[in-house]
C-alpha positions as CSV (number, residue, x, y, z in Angstrom):
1,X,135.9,74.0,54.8
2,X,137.2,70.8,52.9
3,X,139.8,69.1,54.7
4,X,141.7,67.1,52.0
5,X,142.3,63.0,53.3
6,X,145.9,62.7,51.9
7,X,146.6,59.2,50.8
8,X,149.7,57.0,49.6
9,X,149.3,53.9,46.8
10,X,148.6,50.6,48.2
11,X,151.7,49.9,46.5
12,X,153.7,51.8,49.2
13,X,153.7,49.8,51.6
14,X,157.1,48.5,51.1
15,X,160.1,48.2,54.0
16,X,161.2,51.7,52.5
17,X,158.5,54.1,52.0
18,X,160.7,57.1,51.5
19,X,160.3,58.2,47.8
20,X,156.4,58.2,47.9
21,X,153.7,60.7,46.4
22,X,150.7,61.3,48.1
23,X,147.1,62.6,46.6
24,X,144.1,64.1,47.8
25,X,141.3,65.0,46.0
26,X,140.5,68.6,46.7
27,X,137.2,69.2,44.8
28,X,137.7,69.2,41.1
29,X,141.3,68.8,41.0
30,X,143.7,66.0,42.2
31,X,146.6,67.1,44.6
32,X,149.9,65.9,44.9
33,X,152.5,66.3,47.2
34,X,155.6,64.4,48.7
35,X,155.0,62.5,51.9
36,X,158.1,63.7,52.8
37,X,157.5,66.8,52.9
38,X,153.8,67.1,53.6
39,X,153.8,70.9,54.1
40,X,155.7,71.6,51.1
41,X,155.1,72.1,47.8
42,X,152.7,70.8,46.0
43,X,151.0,70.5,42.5
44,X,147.0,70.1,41.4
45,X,145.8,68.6,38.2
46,X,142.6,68.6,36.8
47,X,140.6,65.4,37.7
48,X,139.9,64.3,34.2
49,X,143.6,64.6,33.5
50,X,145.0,63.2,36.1
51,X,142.5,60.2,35.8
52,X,143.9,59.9,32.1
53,X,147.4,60.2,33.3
54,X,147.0,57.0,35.9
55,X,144.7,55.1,32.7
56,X,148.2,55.1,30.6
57,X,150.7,54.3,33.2
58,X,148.3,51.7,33.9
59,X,147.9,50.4,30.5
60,X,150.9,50.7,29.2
61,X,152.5,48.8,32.5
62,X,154.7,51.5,33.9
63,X,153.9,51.3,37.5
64,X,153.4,53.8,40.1
């Protein structure tokens, strides 16, 4: 069984971590859930997507 290794951006690491997202990659797809809320809910997007997602907040300097 895959155990997914959660992980917050390196950019979290502020005084105030509370409004964070955390992803795991879970075999094909990316997860993402609240680091709140570990055990809530949370949402999965196809790896080529979500790589294409991070490519244009990158580019167009929006910041995660």
């Amino acid at each position: 069984m895959h155990v997914p290794r959660w992980r917050k951006s390196t950019r979290s690491d502020g005084i105030d971590n509370s409004e964070c997202v955390e992803v795991a990659d879970l075999g094909g797809v990316i997860g993402v859930r609240d680091s709140k809320d570990p055990s809530g809910p949370r949402l999965a997007f196809p790896a080529e997507s979500f790589a294409a997602f991070l490519f244009r907040v990158k580019r167009d300097g929006l910041g995660l």
